[in-house]
mmCIF file as gemmi writes it, N, C-alpha and C atoms, coordinates in Angstrom:
data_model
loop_
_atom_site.group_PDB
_atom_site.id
_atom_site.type_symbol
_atom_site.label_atom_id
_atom_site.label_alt_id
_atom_site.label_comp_id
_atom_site.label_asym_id
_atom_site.label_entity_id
_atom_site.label_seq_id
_atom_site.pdbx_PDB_ins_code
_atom_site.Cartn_x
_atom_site.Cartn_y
_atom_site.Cartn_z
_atom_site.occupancy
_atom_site.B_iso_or_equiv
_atom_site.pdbx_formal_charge
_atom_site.auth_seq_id
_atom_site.auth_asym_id
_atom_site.pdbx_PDB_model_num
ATOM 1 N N . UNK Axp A 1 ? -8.344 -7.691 15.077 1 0 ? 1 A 1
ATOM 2 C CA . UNK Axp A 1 ? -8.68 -7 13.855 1 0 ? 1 A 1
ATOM 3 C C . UNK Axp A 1 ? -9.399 -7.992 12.941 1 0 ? 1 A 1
ATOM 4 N N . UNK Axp A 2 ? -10.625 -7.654 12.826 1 0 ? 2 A 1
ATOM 5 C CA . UNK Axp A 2 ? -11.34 -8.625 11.544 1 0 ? 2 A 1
ATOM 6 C C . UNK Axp A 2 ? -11.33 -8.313 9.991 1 0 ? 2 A 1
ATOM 7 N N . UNK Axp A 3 ? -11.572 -8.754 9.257 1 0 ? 3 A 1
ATOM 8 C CA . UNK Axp A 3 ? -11.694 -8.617 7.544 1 0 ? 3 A 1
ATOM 9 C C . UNK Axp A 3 ? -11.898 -7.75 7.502 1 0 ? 3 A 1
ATOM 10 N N . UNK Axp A 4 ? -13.119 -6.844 7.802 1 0 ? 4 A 1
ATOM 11 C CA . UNK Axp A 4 ? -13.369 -5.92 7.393 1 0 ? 4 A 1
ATOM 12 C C . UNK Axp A 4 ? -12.624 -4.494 7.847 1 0 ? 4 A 1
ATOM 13 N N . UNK Axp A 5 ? -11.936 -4.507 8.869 1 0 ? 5 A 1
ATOM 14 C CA . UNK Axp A 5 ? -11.165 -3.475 9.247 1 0 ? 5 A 1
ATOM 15 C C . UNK Axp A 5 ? -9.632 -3.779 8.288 1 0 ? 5 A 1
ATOM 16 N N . UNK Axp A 6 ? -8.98 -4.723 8.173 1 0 ? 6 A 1
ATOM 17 C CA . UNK Axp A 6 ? -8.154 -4.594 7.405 1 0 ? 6 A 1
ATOM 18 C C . UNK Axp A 6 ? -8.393 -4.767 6.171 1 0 ? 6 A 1
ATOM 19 N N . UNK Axp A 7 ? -9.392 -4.988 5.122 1 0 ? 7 A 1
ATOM 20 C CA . UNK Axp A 7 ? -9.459 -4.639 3.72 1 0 ? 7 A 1
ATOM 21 C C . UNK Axp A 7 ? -9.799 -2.548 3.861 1 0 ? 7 A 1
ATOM 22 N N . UNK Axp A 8 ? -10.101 -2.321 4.88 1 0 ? 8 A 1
ATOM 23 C CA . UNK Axp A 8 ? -10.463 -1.311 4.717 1 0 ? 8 A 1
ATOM 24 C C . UNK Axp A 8 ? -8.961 -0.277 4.923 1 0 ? 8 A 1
ATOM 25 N N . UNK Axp A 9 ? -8.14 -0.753 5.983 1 0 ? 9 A 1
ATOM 26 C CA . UNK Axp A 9 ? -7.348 -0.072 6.037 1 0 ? 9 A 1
ATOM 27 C C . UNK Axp A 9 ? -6.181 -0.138 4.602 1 0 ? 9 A 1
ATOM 28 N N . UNK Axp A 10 ? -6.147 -1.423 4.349 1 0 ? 10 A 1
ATOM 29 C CA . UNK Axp A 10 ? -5.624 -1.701 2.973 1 0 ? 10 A 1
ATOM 30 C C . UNK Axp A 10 ? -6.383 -0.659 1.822 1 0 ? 10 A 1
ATOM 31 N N . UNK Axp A 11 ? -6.985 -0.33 1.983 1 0 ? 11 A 1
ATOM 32 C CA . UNK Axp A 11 ? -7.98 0.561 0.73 1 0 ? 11 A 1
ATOM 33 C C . UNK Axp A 11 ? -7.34 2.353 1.033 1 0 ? 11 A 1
ATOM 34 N N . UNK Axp A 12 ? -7.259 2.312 2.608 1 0 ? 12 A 1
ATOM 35 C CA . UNK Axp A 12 ? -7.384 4.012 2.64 1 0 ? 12 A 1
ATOM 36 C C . UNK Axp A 12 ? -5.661 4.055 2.724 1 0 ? 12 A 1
ATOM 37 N N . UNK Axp A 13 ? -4.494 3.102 2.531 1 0 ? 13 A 1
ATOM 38 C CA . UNK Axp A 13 ? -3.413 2.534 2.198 1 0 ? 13 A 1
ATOM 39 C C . UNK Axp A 13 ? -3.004 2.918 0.546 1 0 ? 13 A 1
ATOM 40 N N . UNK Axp A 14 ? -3.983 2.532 -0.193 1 0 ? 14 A 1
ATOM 41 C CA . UNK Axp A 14 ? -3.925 2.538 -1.673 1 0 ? 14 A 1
ATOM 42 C C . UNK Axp A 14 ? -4.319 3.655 -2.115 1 0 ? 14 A 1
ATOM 43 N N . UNK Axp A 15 ? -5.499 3.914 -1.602 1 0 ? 15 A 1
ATOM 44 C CA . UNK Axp A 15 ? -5.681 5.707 -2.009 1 0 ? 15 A 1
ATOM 45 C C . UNK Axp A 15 ? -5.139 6.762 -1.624 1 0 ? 15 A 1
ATOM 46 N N . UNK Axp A 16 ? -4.033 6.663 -0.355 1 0 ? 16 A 1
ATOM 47 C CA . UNK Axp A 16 ? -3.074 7.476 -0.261 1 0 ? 16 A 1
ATOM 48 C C . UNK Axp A 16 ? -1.41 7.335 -1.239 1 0 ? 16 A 1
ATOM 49 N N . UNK Axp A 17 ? -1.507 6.545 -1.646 1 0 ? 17 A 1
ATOM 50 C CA . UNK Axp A 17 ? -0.313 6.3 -2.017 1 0 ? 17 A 1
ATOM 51 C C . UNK Axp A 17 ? -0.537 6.45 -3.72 1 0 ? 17 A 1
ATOM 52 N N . UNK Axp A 18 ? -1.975 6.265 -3.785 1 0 ? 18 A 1
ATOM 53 C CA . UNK Axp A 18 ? -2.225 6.99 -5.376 1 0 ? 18 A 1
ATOM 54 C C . UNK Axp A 18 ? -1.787 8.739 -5.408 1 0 ? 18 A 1
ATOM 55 N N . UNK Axp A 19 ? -2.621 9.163 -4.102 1 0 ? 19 A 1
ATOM 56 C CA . UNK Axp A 19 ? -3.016 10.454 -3.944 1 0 ? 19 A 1
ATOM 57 C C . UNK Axp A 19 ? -1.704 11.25 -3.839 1 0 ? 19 A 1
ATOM 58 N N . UNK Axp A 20 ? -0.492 10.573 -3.326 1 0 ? 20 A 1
ATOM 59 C CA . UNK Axp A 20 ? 0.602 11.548 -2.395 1 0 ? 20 A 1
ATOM 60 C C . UNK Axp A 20 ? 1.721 11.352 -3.095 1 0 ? 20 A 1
ATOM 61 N N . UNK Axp A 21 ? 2.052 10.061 -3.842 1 0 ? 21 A 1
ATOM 62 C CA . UNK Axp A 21 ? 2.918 9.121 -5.103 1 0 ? 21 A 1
ATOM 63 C C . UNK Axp A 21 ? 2.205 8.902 -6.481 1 0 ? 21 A 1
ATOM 64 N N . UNK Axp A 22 ? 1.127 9.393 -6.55 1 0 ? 22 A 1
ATOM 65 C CA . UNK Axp A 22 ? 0.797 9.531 -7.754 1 0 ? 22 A 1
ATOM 66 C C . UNK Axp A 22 ? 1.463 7.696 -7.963 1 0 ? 22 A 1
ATOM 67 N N . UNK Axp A 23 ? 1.399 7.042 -7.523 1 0 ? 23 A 1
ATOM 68 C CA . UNK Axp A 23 ? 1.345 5.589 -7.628 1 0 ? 23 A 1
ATOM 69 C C . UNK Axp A 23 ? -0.036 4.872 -9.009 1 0 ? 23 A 1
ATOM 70 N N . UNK Axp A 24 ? -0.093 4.145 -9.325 1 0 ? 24 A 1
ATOM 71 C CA . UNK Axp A 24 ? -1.217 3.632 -9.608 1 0 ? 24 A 1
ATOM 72 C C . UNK Axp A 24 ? -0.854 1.743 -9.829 1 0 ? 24 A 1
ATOM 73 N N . UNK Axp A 25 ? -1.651 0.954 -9.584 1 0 ? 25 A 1
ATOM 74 C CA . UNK Axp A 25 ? -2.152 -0.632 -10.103 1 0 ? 25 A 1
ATOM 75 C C . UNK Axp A 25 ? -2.879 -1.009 -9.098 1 0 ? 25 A 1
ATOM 76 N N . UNK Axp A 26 ? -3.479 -2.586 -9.58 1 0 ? 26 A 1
ATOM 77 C CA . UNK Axp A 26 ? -4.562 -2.742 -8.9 1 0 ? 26 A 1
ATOM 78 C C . UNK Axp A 26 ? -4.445 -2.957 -8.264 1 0 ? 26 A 1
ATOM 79 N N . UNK Axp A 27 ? -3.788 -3.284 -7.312 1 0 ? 27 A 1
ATOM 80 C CA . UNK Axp A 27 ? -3.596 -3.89 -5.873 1 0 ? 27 A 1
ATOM 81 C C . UNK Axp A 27 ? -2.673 -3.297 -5.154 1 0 ? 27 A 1
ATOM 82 N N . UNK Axp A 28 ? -2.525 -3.329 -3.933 1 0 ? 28 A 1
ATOM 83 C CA . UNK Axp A 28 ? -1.553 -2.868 -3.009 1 0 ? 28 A 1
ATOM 84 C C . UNK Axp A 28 ? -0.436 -3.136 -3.44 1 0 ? 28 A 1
ATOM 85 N N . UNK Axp A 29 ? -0.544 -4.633 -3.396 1 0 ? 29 A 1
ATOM 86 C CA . UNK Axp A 29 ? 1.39 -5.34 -3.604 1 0 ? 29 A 1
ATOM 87 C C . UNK Axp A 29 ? 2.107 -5.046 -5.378 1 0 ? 29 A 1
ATOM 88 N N . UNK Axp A 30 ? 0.856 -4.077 -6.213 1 0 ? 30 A 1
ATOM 89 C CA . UNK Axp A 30 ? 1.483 -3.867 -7.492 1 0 ? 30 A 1
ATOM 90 C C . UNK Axp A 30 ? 2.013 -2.44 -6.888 1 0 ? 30 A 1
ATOM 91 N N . UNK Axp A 31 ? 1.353 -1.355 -6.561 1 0 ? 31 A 1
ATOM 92 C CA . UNK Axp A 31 ? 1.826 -0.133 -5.792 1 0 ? 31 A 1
ATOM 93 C C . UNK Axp A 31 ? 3.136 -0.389 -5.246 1 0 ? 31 A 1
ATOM 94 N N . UNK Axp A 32 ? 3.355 -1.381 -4.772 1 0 ? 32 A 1
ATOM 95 C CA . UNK Axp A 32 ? 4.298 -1.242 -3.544 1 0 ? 32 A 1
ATOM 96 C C . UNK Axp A 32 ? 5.579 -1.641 -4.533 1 0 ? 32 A 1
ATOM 97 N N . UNK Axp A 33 ? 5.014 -2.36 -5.46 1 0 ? 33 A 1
ATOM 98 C CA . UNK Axp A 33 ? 6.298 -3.011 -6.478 1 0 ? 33 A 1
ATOM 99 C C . UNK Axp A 33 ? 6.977 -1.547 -7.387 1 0 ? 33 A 1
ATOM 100 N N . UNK Axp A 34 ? 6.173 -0.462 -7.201 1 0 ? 34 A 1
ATOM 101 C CA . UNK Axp A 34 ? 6.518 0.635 -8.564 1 0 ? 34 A 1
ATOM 102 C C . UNK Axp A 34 ? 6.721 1.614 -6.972 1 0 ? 34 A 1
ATOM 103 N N . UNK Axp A 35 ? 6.697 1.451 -5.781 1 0 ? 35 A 1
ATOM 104 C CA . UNK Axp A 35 ? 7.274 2.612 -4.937 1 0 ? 35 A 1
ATOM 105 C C . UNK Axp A 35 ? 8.596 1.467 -3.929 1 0 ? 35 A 1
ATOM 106 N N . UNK Axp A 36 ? 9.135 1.008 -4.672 1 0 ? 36 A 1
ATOM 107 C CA . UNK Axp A 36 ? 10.181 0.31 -3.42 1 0 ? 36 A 1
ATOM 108 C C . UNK Axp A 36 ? 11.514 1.328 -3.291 1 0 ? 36 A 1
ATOM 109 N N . UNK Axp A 37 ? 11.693 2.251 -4.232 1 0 ? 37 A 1
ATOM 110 C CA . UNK Axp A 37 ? 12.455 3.464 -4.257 1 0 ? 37 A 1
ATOM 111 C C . UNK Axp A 37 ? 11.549 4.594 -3.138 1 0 ? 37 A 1
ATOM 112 N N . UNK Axp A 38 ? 10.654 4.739 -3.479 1 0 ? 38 A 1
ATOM 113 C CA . UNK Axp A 38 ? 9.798 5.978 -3.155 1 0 ? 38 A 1
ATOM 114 C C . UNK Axp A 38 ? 10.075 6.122 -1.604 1 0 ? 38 A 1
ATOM 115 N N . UNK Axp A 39 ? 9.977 4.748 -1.09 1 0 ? 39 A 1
ATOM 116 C CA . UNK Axp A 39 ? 9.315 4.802 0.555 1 0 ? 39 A 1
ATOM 117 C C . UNK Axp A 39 ? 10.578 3.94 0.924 1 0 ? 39 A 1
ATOM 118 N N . UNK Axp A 40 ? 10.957 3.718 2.407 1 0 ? 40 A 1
ATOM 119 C CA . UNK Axp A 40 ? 11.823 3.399 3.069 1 0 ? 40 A 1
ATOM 120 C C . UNK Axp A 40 ? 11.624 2.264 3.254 1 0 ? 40 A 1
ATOM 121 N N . UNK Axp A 41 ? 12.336 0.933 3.408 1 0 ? 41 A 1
ATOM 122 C CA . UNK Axp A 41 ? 12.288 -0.227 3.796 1 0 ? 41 A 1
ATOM 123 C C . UNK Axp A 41 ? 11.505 -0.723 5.042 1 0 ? 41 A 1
ATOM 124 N N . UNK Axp A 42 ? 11.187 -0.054 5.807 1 0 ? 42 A 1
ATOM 125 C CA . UNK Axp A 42 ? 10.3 -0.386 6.93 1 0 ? 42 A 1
ATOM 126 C C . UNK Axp A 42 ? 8.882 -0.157 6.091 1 0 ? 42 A 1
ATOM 127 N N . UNK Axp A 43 ? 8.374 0.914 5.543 1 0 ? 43 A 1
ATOM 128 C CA . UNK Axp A 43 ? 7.532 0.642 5.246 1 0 ? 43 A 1
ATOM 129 C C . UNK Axp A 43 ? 7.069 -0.359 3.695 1 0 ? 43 A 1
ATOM 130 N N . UNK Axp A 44 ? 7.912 -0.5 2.895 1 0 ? 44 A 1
ATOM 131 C CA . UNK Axp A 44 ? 7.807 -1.581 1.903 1 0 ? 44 A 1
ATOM 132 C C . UNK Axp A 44 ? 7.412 -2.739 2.491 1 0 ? 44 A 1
ATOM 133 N N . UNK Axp A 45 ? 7.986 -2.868 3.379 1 0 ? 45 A 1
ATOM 134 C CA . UNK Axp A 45 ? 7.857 -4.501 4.707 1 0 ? 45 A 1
ATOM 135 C C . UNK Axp A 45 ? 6.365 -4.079 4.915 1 0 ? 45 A 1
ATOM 136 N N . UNK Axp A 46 ? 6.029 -3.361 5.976 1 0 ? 46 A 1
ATOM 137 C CA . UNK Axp A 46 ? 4.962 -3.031 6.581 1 0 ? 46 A 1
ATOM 138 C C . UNK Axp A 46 ? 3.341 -3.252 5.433 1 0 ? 46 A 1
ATOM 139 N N . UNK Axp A 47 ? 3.997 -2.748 3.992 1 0 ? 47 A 1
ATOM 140 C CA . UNK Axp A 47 ? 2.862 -2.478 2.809 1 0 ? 47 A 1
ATOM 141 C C . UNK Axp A 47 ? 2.741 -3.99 2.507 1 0 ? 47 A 1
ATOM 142 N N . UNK Axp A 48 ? 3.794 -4.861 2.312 1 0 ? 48 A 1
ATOM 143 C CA . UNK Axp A 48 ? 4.071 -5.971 1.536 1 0 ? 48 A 1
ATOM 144 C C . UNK Axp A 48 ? 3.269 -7.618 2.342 1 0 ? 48 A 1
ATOM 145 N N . UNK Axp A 49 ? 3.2 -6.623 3.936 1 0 ? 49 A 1
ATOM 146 C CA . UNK Axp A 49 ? 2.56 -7.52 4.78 1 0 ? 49 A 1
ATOM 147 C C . UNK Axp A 49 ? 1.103 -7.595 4.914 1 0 ? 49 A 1
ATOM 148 N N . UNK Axp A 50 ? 0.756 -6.297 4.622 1 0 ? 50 A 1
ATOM 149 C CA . UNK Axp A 50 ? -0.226 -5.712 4.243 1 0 ? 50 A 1
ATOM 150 C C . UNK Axp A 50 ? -1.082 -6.459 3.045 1 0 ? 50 A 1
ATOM 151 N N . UNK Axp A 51 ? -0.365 -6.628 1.959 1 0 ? 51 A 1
ATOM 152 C CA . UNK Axp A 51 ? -0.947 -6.749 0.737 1 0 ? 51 A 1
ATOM 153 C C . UNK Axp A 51 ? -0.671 -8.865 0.385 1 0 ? 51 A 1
Protein backbone atom coordinates (compact mmCIF):
# COMPACT_ATOMS: atom_id res chain seq x y z
CA UNK A 1 0.00 0.00 0.00
CA UNK A 2 1.60 3.40 -0.98
CA UNK A 3 0.82 7.13 0.29
CA UNK A 4 -1.45 7.71 -1.86
CA UNK A 5 -3.84 4.83 -1.32
CA UNK A 6 -3.77 5.29 2.35
CA UNK A 7 -4.24 9.15 2.68
CA UNK A 8 -7.01 8.35 0.50
CA UNK A 9 -8.54 5.68 2.37
CA UNK A 10 -7.98 7.84 5.54
CA UNK A 11 -10.14 10.63 3.74
CA UNK A 12 -13.16 8.30 2.57
CA UNK A 13 -12.64 7.13 6.63
CA UNK A 14 -13.36 10.81 7.71
CA UNK A 15 -16.10 11.54 5.44
CA UNK A 16 -17.96 8.66 6.55
CA UNK A 17 -17.76 9.15 9.99
CA UNK A 18 -18.74 12.91 9.45
CA UNK A 19 -21.59 11.61 7.25
CA UNK A 20 -23.04 8.54 9.51
CA UNK A 21 -21.76 10.21 13.27
CA UNK A 22 -22.28 13.46 12.35
CA UNK A 23 -18.60 13.52 13.85
CA UNK A 24 -16.62 16.61 12.92
CA UNK A 25 -12.46 17.91 13.46
CA UNK A 26 -9.70 18.11 11.44
CA UNK A 27 -8.16 15.10 11.41
CA UNK A 28 -8.95 11.54 11.79
CA UNK A 29 -7.30 11.05 15.28
CA UNK A 30 -9.55 14.34 16.49
CA UNK A 31 -12.83 12.27 15.11
CA UNK A 32 -11.80 9.30 16.69
CA UNK A 33 -11.13 11.24 20.09
CA UNK A 34 -15.10 12.63 20.11
CA UNK A 35 -16.38 8.85 18.80
CA UNK A 36 -14.44 6.47 21.38
CA UNK A 37 -18.09 5.90 22.85
CA UNK A 38 -19.73 5.80 19.40
CA UNK A 39 -17.73 2.82 17.83
CA UNK A 40 -16.36 -0.37 19.42
CA UNK A 41 -12.83 -0.84 20.53
CA UNK A 42 -11.62 -2.76 17.59
CA UNK A 43 -12.40 -0.16 15.54
CA UNK A 44 -11.03 2.94 17.71
CA UNK A 45 -7.66 0.72 17.44
CA UNK A 46 -8.08 0.15 13.76
CA UNK A 47 -8.99 4.38 13.26
CA UNK A 48 -6.16 5.36 15.77
CA UNK A 49 -3.69 3.28 13.59
CA UNK A 50 -4.97 4.78 10.86
CA UNK A 51 -4.57 8.34 11.90
Amino acid sequence: MDQDELTQQIEEVRGLMAERLRLRGATLEDQVRRAKRLLPRTLVREAQYLA
